[in-house]
N, C-alpha and C positions, 0 to 999 in steps of 0.2 A: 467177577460177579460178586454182588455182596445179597446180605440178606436181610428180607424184610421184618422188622418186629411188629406181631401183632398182637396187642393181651389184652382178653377178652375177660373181664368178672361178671361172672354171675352172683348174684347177692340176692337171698331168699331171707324172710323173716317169717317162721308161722307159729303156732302155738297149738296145744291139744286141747282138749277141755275136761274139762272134772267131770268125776266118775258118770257113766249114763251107758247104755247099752245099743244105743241105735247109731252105724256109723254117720261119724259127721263129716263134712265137706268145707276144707279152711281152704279161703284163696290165699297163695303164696307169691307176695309180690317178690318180681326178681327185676333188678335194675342192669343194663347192661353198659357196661366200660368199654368203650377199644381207645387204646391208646398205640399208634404209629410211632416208630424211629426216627423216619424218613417221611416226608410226604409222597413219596411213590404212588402211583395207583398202579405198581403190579399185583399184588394183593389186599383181598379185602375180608372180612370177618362180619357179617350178621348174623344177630340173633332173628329166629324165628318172629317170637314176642317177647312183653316186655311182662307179661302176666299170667304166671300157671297157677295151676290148680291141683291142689293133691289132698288123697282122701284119707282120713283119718278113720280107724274100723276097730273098734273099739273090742272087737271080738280075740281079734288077733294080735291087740293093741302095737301097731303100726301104723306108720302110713305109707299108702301102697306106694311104688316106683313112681320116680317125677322123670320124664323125659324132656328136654332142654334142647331144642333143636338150632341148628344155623348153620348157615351156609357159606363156603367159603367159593368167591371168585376171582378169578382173574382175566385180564385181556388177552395175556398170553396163553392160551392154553394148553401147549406143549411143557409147559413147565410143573415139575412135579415140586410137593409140597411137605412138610411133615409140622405135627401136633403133636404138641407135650402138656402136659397136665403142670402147671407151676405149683399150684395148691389149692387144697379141698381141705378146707377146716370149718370145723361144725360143731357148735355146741347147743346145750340144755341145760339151764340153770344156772349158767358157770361152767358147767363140767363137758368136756370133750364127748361128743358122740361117734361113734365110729360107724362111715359109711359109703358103701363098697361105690366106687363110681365103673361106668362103662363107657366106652366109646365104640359107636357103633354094634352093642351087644359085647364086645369083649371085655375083659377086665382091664383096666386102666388104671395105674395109680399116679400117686405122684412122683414127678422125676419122669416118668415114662415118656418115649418118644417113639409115637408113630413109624412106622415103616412109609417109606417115600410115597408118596399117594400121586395119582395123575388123574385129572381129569378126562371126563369120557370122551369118546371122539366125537371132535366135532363142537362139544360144549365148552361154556367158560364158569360151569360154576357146580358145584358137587357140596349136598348137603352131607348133614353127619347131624351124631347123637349125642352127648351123654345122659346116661341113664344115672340114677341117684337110686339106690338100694337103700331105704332104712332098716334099723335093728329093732327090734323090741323097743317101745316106750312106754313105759306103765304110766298110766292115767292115775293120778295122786287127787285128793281132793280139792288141790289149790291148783292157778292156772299154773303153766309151764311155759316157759321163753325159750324160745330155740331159734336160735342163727346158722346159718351160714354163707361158704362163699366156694368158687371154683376161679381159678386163674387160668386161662388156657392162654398159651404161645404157638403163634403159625406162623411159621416162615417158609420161603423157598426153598428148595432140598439143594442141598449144591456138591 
């Protein structure tokens, strides 16, 4: 048996806005990659969409959780799966922001690999999450640039 490569980027670009008190609402364009090993269709990787949205709250100066949703299926459905985080790299300004990612609600870093996942019975396709936790970002009088990206890998559990 061999395994499939699936690496999924997500790639977000947003920005905050100088000083003001009323939270704001920036759309967060996120582009999505899947790149295959193999031409296989044992496994597949969607994103939900290709366009979230996440709120900026000026109160709390954050922006609240992005949730990043897709779906992974296959024909075979008896075949269990696992997810690892390749990389979550995110900056502002230049400088590195640090921020906690989840999958399916739990903590998830990088390096990390999923415990062997199956499909439900019956079905060929089982969605998942990650969640994007930001830190503090103080709103400065100038704009702010802030990037980032997630690399996920799905393959067959073997």
């Amino acid at each position: 048996m061999y395994a499939i490569l699936i690496v999924c980027s997500f790639v977000f670009f947003s920005a905050s806005a100088s000083a003001g008190l009323d939270p704001i609402t920036k759309e967060v364009n996120v582009s999505v990659i899947i790149e295959k090993e193999s031409h296989s269709s044992e496994l597949s990787i969607e994103g939900d969409s290709t366009s979230y949205f996440a709120s900026y709250d000026a109160n709390s100066q954050s922006f609240s959780n992005l949730d990043i949703g897709f779906t992974i299926s296959s024909p075979m459905s008896t075949d269990d799966y696992v997810i690892e985080l390749m990389e979550s790299e995110h900056l502002c300004n230049g400088s590195p922001l640090t921020v906690e990612t989840l999958l399916d609600d739990a903590s998830f870093g990088v390096e990390d690999v999923s415990p062997s996942m199956s499909f439900e019975s019956g079905l060929s396709t089982r969605h998942h999450k990650f969640t994007l936790v930001f830190p503090e970002l103080t709103q400065i009088a100038s704009q702010q640039e802030c990037s980032g990206s997630l690399n996920v890998f799905a393959r067959l559990a073997i």
